[in-house]
C-alpha angles and dihedrals in degrees: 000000000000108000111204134230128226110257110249117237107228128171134182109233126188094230096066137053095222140031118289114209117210109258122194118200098018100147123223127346136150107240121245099223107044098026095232139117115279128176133195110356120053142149095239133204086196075185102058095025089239124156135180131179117264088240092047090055100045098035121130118250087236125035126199096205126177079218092071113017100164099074141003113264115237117210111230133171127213110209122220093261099053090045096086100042098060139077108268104257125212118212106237091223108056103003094239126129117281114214137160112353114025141134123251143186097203099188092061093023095246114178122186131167109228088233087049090056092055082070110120112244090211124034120168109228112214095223094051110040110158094088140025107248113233125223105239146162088221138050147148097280151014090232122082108230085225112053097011093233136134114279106219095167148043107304142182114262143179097213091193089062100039093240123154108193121186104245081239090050103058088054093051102045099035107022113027097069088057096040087062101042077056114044107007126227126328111223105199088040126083117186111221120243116188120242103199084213111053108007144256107340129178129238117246099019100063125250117325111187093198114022127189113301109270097015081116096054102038098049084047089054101051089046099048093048103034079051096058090048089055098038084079085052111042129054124251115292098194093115090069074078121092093198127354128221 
């Protein structure tokens, strides 16, 4: 009896020469489009060792974004040898540098990483639940309520109650605890936790005062929406607080 193997799932992207195959568990990469860290799932040139994303190499070529309402974003990718000889671009998102595959409004100068557009717009944040915080560029205040740090980026808010919450900060403090009841811990991921002094540094591998482009993000990403998946399954984890907002 013929035993059958899974179909790969293979795609063509333009920013490569040859076929990439979905890989799941791969480990850490830095991903090939983008330019930023990525971790597990990739579309993979195990030729070539290129990686991208799996939402670089499936993302659409225009993107409608709440982020962004006044216009569609348009994907666009800077090649190496175009890199130099522009002006260095910021994505408007994370503040961190944008290369190679992003999305962009041109007529407001909108920059976003791909990775950066997959952020929820509403989380609920477990000590403060009676409203859904809401991604935005604006808030009531410079000064997350968590940490009681200055906010320099975009950052989750209730806007009725005048909070202002790092995007770091809402997974730490409302998802972790769950991800972990969940799933248990992941050996070869650290999440980031920020150090006002020196930057952002990573548990388990000492202080780094300036980690890989996009290790923020995507450690803010995989807790914020591995959160939402075990939020159906745990109980509520608010009494690890000692007060709430």
């Amino acid at each position: 009896m013929s035993s059958s193997r899974p179909e790969q799932q293979v795609v063509q992207h333009f920013t490569h020469i040859h076929p990439l195959t979905k890989v799941d568990g791969y480990g850490e990469y830095t991903c090939g489009g983008c330019k930023t860290y990525g971790f597990g799932n990739t579309y993979r040139c195990a030729w070539c060792d290129y990686n991208l994303h799996d939402h670089c190499a499936t993302c659409p070529p225009t993107l409608p974004s709440f982020m962004h309402p006044q216009h569609e974003l348009r994907l666009l990718f800077t090649g190496p040898e175009h890199t130099h000889s522009q002006s260095k671009r910021m994505c408007d998102i994370c503040d961190e540098s944008v290369e190679g595959l992003y999305y962009q409004c041109e007529p407001c100068g909108f920059d976003v990483h791909p990775l950066c557009t997959r952020l929820l717009q509403h989380v609920r944040h477990m000590p403060h639940q009676v409203h859904l915080l809401e991604l935005s560029h604006w808030g009531a205040s410079s000064t997350c309520v968590v940490c009681h740090g200055a906010i320099r980026s975009w950052r989750y808010k209730c806007g009725p109650c005048g909070l202002d919450v790092h995007m770091e900060c809402v997974e730490s403090s409302a998802t972790t605890g769950i991800q972990q009841r969940c799933y248990g811990p992941q050996p070869h991921f650290h999440q980031p936790y920020y150090n006002y002094n020196h930057g952002y540094a990573y548990q388990g591998q000492g202080q780094e005062s300036r980690p890989s482009i996009g290790r923020r993000m995507f450690g803010i990403l995989m807790a914020l929406t591995v959160g939402v998946v075990c939020n159906i399954m745990a109980s509520p984890v608010s009494e690890i607080f000692t007060g709430g907002f």
